[in-house]
Residue frames as a rotation matrix with the C-alpha (Angstrom) as fourth column:
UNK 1
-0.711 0.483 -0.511 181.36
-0.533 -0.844 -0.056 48.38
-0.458 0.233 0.858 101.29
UNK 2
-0.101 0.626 0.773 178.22
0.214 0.773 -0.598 47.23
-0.971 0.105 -0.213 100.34
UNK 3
-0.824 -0.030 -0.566 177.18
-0.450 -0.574 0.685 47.04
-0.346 0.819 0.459 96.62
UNK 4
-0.107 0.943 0.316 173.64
-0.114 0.305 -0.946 46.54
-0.988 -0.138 0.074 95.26
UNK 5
-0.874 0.018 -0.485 173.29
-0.478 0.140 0.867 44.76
0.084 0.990 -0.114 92.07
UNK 6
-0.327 0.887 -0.326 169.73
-0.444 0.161 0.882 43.58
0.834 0.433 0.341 91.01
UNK 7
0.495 0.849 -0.183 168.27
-0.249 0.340 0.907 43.21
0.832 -0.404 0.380 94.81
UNK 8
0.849 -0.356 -0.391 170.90
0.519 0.703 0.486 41.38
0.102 -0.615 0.782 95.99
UNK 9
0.807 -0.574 0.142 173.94
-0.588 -0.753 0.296 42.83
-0.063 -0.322 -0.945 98.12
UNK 10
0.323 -0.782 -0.532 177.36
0.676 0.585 -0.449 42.07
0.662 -0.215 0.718 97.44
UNK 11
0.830 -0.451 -0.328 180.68
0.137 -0.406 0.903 43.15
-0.540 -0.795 -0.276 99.57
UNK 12
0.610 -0.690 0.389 183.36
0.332 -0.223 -0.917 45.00
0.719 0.688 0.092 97.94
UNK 13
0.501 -0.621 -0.603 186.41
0.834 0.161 0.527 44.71
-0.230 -0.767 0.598 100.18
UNK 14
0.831 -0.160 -0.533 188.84
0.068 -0.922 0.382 48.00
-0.553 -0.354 -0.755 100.74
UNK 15
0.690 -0.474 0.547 190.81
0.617 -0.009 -0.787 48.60
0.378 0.881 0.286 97.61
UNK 16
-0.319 -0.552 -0.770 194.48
0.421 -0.811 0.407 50.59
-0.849 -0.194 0.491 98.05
UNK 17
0.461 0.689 -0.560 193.94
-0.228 -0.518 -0.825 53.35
-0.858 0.508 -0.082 95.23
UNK 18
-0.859 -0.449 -0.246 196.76
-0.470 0.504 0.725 51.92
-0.202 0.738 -0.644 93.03
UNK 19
-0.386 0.622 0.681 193.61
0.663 0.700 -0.264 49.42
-0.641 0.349 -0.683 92.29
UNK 20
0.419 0.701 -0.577 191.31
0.300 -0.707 -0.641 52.13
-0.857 0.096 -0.506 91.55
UNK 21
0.207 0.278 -0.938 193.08
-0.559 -0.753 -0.347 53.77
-0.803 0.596 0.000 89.19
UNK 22
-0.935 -0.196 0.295 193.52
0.046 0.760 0.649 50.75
-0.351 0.620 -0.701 86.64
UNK 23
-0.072 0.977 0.203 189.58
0.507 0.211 -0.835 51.35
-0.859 0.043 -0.511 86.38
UNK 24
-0.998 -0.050 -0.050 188.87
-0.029 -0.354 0.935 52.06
-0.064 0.934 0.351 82.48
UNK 25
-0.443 0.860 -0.254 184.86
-0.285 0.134 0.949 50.55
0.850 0.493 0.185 82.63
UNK 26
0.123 0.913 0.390 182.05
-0.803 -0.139 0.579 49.81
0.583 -0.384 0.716 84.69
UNK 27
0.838 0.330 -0.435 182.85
-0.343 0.938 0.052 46.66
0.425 0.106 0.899 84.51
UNK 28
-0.259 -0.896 -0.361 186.29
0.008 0.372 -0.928 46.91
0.966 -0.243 -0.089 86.03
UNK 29
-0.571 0.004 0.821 184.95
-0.813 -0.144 -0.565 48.20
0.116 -0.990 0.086 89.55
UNK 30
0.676 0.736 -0.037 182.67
-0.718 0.670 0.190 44.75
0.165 -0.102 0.981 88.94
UNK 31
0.469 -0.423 -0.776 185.56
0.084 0.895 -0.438 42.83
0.879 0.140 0.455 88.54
UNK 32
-0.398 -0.647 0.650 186.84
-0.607 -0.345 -0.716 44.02
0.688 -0.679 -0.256 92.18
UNK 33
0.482 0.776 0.407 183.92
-0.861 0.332 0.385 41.80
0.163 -0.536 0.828 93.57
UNK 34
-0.373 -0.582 0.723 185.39
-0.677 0.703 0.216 38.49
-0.634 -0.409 -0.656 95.36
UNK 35
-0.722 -0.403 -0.563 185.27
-0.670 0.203 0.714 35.78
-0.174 0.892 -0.417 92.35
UNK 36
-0.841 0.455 0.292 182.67
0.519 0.831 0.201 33.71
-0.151 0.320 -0.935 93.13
UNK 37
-0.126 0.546 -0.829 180.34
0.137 -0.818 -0.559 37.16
-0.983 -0.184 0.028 93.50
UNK 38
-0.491 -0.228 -0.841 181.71
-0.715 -0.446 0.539 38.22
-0.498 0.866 0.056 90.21
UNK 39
-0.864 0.500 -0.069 180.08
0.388 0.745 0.542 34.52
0.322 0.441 -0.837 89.16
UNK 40
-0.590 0.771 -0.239 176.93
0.571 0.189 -0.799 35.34
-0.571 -0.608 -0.552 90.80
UNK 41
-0.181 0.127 -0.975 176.66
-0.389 -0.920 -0.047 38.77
-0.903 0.371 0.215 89.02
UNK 42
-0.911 -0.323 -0.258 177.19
-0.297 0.075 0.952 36.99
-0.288 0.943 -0.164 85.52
UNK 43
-0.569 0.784 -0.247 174.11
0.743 0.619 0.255 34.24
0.353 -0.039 -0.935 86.20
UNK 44
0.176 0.782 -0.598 172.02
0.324 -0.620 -0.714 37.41
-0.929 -0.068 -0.363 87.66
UNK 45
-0.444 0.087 -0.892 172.71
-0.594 -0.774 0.221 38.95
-0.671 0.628 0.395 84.00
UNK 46
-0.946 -0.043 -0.322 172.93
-0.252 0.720 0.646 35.65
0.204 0.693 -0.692 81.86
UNK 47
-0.740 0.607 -0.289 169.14
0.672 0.659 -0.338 35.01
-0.015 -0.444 -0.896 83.71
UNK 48
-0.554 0.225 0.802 168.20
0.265 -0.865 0.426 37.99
0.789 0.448 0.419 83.46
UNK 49
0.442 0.391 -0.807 167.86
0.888 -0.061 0.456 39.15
0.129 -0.918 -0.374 86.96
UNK 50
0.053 -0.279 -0.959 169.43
0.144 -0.948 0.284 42.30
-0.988 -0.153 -0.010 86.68
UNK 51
0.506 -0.182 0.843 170.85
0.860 0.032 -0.509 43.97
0.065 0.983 0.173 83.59
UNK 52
0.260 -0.960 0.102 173.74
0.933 0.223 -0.281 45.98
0.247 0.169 0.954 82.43
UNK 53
0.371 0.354 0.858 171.91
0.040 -0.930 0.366 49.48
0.928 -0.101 -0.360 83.23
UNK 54
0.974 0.109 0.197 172.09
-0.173 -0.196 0.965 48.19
0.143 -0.975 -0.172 86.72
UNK 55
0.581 -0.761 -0.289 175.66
0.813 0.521 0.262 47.09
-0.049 -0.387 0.921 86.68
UNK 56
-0.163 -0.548 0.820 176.74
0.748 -0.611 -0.259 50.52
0.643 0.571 0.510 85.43
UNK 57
0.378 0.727 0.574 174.63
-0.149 -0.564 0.812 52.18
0.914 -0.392 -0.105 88.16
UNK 58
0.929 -0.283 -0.238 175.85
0.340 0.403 0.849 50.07
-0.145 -0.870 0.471 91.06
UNK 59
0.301 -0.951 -0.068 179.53
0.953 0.303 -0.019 50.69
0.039 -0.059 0.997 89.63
UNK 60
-0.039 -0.069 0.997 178.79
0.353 -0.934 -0.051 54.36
0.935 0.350 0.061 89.42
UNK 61
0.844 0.339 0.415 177.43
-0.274 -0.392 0.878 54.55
0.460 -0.855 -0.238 92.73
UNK 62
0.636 -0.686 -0.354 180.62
0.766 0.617 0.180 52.34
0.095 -0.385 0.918 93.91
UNK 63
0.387 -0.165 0.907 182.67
0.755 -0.509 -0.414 55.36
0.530 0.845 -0.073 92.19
UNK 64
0.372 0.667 0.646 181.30
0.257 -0.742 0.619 57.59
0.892 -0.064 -0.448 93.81
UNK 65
0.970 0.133 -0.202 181.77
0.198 0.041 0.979 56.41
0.139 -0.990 0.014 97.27
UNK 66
0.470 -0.843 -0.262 185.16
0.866 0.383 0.321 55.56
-0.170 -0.378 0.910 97.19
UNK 67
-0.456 -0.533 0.713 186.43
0.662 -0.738 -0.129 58.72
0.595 0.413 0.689 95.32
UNK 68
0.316 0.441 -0.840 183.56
0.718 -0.690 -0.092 61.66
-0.620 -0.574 -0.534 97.20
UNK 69
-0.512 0.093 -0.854 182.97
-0.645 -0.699 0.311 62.72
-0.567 0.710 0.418 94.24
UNK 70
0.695 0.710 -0.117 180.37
-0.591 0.471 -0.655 62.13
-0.409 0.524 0.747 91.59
UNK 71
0.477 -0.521 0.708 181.61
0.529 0.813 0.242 58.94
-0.702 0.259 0.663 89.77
UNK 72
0.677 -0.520 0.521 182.94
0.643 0.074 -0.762 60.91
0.358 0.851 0.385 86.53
UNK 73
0.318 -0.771 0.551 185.40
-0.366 -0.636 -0.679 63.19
0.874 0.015 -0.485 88.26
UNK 74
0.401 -0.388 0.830 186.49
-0.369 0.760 0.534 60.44
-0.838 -0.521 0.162 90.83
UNK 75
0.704 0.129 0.699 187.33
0.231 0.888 -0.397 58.57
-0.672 0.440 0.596 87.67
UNK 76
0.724 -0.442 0.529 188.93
0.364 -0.407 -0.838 61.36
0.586 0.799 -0.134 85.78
UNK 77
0.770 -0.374 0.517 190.81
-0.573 -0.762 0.301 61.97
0.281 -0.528 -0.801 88.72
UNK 78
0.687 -0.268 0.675 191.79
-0.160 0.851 0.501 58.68
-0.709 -0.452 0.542 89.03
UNK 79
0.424 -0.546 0.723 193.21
0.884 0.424 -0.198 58.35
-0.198 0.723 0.662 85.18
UNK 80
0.346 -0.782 0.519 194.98
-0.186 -0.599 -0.779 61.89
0.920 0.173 -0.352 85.31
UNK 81
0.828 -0.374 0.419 196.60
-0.296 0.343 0.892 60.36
-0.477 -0.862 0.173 88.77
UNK 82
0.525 -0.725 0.445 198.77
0.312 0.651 0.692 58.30
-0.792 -0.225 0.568 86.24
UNK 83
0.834 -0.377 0.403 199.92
0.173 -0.515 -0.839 60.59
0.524 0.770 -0.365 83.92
UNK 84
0.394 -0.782 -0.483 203.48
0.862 0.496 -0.100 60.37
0.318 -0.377 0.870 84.54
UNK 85
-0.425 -0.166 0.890 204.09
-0.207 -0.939 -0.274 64.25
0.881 -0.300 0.365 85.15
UNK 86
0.026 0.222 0.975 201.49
-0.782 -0.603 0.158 64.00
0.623 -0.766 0.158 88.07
UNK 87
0.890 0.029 -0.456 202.27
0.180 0.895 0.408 60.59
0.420 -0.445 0.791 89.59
UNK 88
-0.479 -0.877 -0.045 206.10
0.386 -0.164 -0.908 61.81
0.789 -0.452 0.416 89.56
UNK 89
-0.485 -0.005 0.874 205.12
-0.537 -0.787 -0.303 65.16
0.690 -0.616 0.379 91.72
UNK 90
0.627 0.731 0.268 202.48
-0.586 0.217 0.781 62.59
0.513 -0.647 0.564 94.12
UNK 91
0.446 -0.690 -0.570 205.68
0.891 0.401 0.212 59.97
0.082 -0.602 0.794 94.55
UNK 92
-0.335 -0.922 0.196 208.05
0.532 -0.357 -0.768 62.64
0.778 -0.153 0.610 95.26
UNK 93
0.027 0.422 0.906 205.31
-0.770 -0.569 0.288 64.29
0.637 -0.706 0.310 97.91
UNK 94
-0.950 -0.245 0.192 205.98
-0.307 0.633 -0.711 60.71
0.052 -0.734 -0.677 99.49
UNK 95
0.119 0.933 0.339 201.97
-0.877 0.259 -0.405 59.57
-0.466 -0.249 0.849 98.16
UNK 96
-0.872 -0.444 0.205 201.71
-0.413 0.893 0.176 55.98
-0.261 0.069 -0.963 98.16
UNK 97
-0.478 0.691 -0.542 199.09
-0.859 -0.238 0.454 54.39
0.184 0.682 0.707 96.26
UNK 98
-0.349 0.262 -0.900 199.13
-0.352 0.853 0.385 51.76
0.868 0.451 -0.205 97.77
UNK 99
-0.843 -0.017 -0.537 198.29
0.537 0.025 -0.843 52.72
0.028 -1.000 -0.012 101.19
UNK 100
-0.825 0.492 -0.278 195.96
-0.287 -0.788 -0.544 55.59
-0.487 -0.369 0.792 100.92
UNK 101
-0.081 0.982 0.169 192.23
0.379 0.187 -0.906 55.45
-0.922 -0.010 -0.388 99.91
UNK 102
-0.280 0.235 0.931 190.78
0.792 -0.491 0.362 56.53
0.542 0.839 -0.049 96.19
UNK 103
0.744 0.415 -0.523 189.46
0.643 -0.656 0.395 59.34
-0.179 -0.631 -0.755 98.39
UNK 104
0.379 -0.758 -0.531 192.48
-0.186 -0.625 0.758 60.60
-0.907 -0.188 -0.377 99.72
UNK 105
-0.689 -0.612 0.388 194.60
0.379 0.151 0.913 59.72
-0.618 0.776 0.128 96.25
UNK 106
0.220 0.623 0.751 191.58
0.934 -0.355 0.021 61.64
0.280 0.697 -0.660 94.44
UNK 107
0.880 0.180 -0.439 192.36
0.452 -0.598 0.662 64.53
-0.143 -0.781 -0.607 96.95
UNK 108
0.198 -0.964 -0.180 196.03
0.309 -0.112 0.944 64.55
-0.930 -0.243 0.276 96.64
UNK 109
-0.141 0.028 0.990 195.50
0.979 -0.145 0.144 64.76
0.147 0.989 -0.007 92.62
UNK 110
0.619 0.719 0.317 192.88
0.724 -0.679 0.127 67.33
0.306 0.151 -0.940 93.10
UNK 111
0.794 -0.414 -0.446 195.25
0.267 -0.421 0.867 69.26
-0.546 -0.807 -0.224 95.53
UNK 112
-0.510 -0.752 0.418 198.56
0.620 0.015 0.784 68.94
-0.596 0.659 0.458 92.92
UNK 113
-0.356 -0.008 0.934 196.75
0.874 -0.357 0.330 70.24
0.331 0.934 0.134 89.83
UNK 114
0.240 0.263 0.935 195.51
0.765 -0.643 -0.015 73.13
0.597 0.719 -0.355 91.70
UNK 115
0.261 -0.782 -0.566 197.64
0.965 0.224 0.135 74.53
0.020 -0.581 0.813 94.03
UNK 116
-0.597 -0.788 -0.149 199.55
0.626 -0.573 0.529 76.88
-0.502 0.223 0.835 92.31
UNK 117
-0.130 0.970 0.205 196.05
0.976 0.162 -0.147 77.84
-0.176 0.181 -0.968 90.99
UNK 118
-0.986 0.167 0.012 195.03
-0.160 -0.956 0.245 81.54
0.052 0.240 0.969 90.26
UNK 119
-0.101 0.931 0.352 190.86
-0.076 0.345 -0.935 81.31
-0.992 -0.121 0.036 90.80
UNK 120
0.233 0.413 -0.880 190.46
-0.966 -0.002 -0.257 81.65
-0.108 0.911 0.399 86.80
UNK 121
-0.397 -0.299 -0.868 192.53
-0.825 0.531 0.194 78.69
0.403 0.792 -0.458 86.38
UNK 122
-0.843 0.258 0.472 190.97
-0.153 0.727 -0.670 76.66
-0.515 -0.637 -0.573 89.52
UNK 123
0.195 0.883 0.428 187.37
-0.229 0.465 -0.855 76.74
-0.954 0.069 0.292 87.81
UNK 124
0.162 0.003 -0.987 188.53
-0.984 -0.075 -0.162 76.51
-0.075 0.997 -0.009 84.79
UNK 125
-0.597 -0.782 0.177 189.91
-0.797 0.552 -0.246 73.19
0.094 -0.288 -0.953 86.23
UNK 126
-0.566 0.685 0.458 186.81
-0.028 0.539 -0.842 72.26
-0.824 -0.489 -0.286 88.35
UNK 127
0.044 0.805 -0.592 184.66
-0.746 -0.368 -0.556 72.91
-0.665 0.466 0.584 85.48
UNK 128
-0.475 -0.335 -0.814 186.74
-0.671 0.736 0.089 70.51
0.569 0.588 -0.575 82.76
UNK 129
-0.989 -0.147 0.009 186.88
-0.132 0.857 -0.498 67.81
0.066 -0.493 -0.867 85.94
UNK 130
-0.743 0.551 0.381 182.95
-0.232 0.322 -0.918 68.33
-0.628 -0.770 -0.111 86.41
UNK 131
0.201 0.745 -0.636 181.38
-0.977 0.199 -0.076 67.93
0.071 0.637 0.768 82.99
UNK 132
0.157 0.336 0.929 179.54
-0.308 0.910 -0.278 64.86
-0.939 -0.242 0.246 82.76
UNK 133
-0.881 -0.448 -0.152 180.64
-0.204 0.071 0.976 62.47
-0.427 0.891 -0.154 79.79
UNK 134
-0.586 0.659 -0.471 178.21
-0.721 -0.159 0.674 61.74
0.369 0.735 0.568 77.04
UNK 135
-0.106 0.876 -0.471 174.96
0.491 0.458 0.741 60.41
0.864 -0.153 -0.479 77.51
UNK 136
-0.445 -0.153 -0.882 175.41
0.809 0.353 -0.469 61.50
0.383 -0.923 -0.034 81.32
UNK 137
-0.969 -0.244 0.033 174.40
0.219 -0.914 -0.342 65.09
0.114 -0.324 0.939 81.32
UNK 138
0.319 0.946 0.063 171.18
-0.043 -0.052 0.998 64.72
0.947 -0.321 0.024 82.77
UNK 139
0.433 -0.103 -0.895 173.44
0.884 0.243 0.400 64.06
0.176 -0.965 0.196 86.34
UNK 140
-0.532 -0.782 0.325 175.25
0.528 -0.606 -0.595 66.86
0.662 -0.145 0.735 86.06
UNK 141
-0.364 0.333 0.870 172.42
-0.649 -0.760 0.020 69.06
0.668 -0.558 0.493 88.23
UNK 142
0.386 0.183 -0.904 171.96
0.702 0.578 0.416 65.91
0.599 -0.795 0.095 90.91
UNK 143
-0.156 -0.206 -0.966 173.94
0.958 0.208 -0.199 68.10
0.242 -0.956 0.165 92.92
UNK 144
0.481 0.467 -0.742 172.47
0.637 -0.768 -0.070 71.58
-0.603 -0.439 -0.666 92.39
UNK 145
-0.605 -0.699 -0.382 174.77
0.262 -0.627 0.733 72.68
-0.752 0.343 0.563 89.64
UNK 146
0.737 0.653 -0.172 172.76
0.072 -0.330 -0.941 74.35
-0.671 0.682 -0.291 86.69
UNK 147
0.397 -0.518 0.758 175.21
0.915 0.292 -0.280 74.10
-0.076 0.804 0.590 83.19
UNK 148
0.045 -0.083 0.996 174.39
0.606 -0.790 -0.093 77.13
0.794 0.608 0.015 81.71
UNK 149
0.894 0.080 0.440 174.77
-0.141 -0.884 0.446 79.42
0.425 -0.461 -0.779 85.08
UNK 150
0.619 -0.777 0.111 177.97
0.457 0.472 0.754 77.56
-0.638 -0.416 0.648 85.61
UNK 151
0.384 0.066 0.921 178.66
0.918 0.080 -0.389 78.15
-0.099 0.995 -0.030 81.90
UNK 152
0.840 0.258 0.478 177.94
0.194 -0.964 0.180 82.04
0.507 -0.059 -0.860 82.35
UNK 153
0.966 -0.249 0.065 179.80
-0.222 -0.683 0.696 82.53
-0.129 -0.687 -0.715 85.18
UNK 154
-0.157 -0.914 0.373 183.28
0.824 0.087 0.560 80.75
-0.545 0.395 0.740 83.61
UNK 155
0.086 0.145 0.986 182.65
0.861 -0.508 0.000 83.12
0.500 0.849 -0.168 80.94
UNK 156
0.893 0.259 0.368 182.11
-0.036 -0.773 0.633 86.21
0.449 -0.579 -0.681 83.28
UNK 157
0.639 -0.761 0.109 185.89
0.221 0.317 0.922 84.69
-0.737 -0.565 0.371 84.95
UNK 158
-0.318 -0.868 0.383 187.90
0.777 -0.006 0.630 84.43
-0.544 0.497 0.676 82.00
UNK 159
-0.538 -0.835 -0.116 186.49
0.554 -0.453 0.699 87.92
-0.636 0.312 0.706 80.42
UNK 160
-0.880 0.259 0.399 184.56
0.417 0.018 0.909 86.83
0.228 0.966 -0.124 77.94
């Protein structure tokens, strides 16, 4: 997969999702970059040829891809993956983290937690999984969502 970091393309080789979900920072999907890359990246910062906006950007966009899903709910899907309730139920469905894609192991979460679903509790779900974290919530309507008509219409679901 390619990854653009000030100009210059690196190559970020196919990760099982066990990798993936160890991601905590920006900087971890940076450290996935073959090692002498990961040098390259440092001397494009330390030189100021890029800068840390862009590493956070590139690792967001990285995110993104792998999971198909905006980067913060890929991510939050990834770190409620290992919560030990829903890892049991994914190994006992016979999902292997270390075969399948962050995709599909973002999928297989998604799929577990809402199943058994009722529609109140599914958006109530999507909704948690789709707020952007601080600072971010200017992306939240990249893909056509609007807050407050999102907002409304939970509200208008659960009653209220």
């Amino acid at each position: 997969m390619p990854v653009q970091i000030g100009g210059q393309a690196f190559s970020l080789a196919w990760r099982p999702a066990a990798e993936w979900t160890g991601i905590q920072s920006e900087m971890d999907v940076i450290r996935l970059l073959p090692e002498a890359d990961q040098d390259t990246v440092g001397r494009m910062l330390l030189d100021g040829d890029t800068s840390v906006r862009e590493l956070t950007d590139a690792a967001h966009h990285v995110l993104g891809l792998v999971t198909g899903r905006r980067w913060w709910e890929g991510h939050r899907l990834l770190s409620i993956s290992v919560q030990p309730e829903t890892l049991g139920h994914l190994a006992l469905a016979g999902v292997d983290p270390w075969t399948r894609s962050a995709f599909e192991w973002c999928a297989a979460t998604y799929a577990l937690h809402t199943r058994h679903a009722d529609e109140k509790d599914r958006m109530r779900f999507d909704f948690q999984l789709s707020i952007p974290p601080r600072g971010y919530e200017d992306e939240w309507d990249t893909d056509g969502d609007d807050p407050e008509a999102v907002q409304a219409a939970l509200t208008a679901w659960m009653g209220g």
